[in-house]
N, C-alpha and C positions, 0 to 999 in steps of 0.2 A: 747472136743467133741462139745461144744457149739462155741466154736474159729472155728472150720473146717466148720460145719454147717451155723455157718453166713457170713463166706467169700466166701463159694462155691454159696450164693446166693447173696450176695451181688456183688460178678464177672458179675452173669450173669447178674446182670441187667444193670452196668457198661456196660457189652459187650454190650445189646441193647440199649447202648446210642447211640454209633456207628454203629448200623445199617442202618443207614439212608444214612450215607456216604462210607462206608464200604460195606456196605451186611453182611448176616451174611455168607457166603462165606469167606469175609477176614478177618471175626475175628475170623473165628472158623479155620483155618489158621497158623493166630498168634498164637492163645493158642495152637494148638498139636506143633504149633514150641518151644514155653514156656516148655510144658508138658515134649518133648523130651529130650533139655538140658536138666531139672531137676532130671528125671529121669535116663538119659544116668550116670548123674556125681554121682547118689546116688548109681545105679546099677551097672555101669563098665562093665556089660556083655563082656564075650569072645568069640564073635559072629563066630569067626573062627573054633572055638572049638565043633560048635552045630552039632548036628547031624540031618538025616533029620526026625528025628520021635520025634525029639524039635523043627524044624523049623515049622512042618504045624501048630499046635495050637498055637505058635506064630504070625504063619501070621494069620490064624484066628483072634486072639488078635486081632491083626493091623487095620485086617477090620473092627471089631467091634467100637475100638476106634473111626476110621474112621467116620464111620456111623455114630455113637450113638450122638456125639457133633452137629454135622452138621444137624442131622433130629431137634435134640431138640431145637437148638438156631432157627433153622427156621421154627416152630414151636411156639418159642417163639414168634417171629417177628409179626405170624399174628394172635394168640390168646392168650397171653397174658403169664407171668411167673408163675404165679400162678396155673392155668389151667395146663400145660405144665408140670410143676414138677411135680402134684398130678396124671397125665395121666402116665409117666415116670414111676414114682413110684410101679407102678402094675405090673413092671419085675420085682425087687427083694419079690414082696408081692409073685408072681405069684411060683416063684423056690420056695419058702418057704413051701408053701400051696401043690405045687405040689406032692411028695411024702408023704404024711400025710393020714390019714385015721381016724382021731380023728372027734369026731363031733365038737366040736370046732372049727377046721377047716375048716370045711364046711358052720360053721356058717359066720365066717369070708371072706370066699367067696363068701359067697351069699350077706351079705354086703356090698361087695366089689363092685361087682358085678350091686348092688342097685344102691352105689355110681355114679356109671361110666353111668348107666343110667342117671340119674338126670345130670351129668356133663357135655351130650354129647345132653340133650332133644333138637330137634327140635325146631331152634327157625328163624324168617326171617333173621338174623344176625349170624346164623351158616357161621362157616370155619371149613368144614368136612375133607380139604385140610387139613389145620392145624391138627384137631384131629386127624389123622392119622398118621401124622409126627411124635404126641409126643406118638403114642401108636408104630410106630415103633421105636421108641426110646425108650419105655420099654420093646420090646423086646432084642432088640440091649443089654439092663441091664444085662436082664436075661442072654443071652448068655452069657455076661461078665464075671460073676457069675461063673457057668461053666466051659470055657473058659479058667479063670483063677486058677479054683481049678487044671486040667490037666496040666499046663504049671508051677504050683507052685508043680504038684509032680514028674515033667521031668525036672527040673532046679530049684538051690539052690538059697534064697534068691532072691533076688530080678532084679533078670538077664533077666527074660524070659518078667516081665512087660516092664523091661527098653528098652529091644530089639522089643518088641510090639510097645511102643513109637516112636521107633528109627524109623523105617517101615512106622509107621503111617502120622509121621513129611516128611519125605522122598514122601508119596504119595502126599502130598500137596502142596510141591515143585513147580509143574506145576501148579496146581491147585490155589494154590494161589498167584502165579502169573500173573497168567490170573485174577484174578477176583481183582486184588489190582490195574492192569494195566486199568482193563476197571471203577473201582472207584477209583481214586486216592484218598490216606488217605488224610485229611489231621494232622495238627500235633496231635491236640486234639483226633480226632479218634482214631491216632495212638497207643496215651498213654492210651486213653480206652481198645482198645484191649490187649495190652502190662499188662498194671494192669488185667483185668478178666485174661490173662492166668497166673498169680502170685496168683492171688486172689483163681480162683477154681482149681487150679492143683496143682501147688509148695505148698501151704501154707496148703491146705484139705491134701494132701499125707502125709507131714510132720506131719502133727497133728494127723492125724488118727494112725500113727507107733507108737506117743508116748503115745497116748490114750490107744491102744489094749495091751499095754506093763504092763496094769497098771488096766484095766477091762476087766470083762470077755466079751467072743465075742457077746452072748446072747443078755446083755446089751447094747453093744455097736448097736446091729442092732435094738434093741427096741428102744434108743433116735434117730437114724437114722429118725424116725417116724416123728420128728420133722422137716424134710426137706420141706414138702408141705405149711405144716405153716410159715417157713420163706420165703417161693418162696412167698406165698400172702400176705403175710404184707409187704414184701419190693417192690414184685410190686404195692401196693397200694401206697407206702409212695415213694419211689423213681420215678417212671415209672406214676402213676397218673392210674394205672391199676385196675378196684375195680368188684371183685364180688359178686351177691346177695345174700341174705341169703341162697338160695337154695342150692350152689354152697359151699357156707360155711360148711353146714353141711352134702354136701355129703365128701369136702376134711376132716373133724372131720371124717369121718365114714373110711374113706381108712386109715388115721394117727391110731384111735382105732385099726381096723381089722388086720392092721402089726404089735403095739405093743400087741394084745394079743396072733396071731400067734406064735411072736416071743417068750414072754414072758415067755408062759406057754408051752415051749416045754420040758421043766424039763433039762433031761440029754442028748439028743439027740445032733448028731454034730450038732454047728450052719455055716450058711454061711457068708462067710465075705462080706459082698456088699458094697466093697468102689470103688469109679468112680476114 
């Protein structure tokens, strides 16, 4: 878990090394092309085989995929990774917290809630562009979430992700075409891009299957918690990215508020929220 967790952040900030030459257009691109093989050769789906009441929450899936990379990394670009993953993050807070009625929960969203205040204050250096990007991109999570619970009980294994991927990588086709045509990589970019989609797709997938194999789901979406915290330490230490104290302990307030959501939900199903 701690393996998935630092290479799916350590991707992304690879990926915005190359954004400068690239955009984050062709490296979000590259990685659902990455994602695609990956997933295509783990899942094998028999896409011939689907029906159409497996195909629309798959294309769902697709769009979501779609979106969610694309708002985030650019997003990332102009506010920063750290920012961006803890904004992110409030789609799987947000499904968790959704159907609850516990005060506990409530509590956790009102600090959440706080958090996102303080994250988002009014400052001459605001990119509200940006904040927007990555708060649609925690929704785009949420969906996922969802999304994914339907398509995992309309298809065995892991057929309906890989066919999601399949879609997703296929829509970008054009798309990253166009955008790799008007940036040309060059080679270093290239291998940027190429390593983040290894780093947050192939390598987090792989880890996360044999992690859940081995802890309960519970847990595993409690250390998930630790995803905002690695988005800001490695944008500081990688990217040169640093935020204030402020900032600090609203992301501590969103990381607390999902691990005690998560935590103390006793027996209740948990949701699996892997990207």
């Amino acid at each position: 878990m701690l393996g998935s967790g630092l290479s799916t952040q350590i991707g992304a900030s690879v990926a915005a090394l190359a954004f400068p030459v690239m955009g984050p257009v062709g490296v979000v691109a590259v990685r659902q092309w990455v994602a695609a093989v990956v997933l295509l050769s783990a899942g094998r789906p028999g896409l011939r085989a689907f029906t159409a009441a497996q195909w629309w929450p798959v294309l769902g899936l697709a769009t979501v995929f779609a979106t969610m990379n694309l708002t985030l990394y650019t997003a990332t670009d102009r506010i920063g990774l750290g920012l961006a993953v803890t904004l992110e993050f409030l789609g799987p807070l947000t499904v968790a917290l959704a159907s609850s009625r516990r005060r506990t929960d409530l509590v956790c969203a009102v600090a959440a809630a706080a958090a996102v205040v303080v994250l988002t204050r009014p400052r001459p250096s605001t990119d509200y562009f940006g904040i927007g990007l990555a708060l649609l991109a925690a929704v785009c999570w949420g969906c996922y979430i969802l999304l994914n619970r339907t398509v995992g009980e309309r298809l065995p294994g892991l057929q309906g992700s890989a066919a999601a991927a399949a879609v997703s990588g296929l829509l970008y086709l054009p798309v990253g075409a166009v955008a790799l045509w008007l940036h040309r990589p060059t080679s270093t970019a290239l291998l940027c891009a190429l390593t983040a989609g290894v780093l947050s797709s192939a390598v987090p997938f792989l880890a996360d299957l044999l992690a859940l194999r081995r802890v309960p789901a519970h847990f595993f979406g409690i250390f998930m918690s630790v995803n905002p915290v690695f988005a800001s330490l490695i944008g500081m230490l990688v990217l040169g990215q640093h935020l204030d104290a402020a900032s600090w302990l609203a992301v501590a307030a969103i990381v607390t508020a999902n691990a005690v959501a998560v935590g103390t939900a006793g027996g209740r199903s948990n949701v699996r929220a892997v990207r």
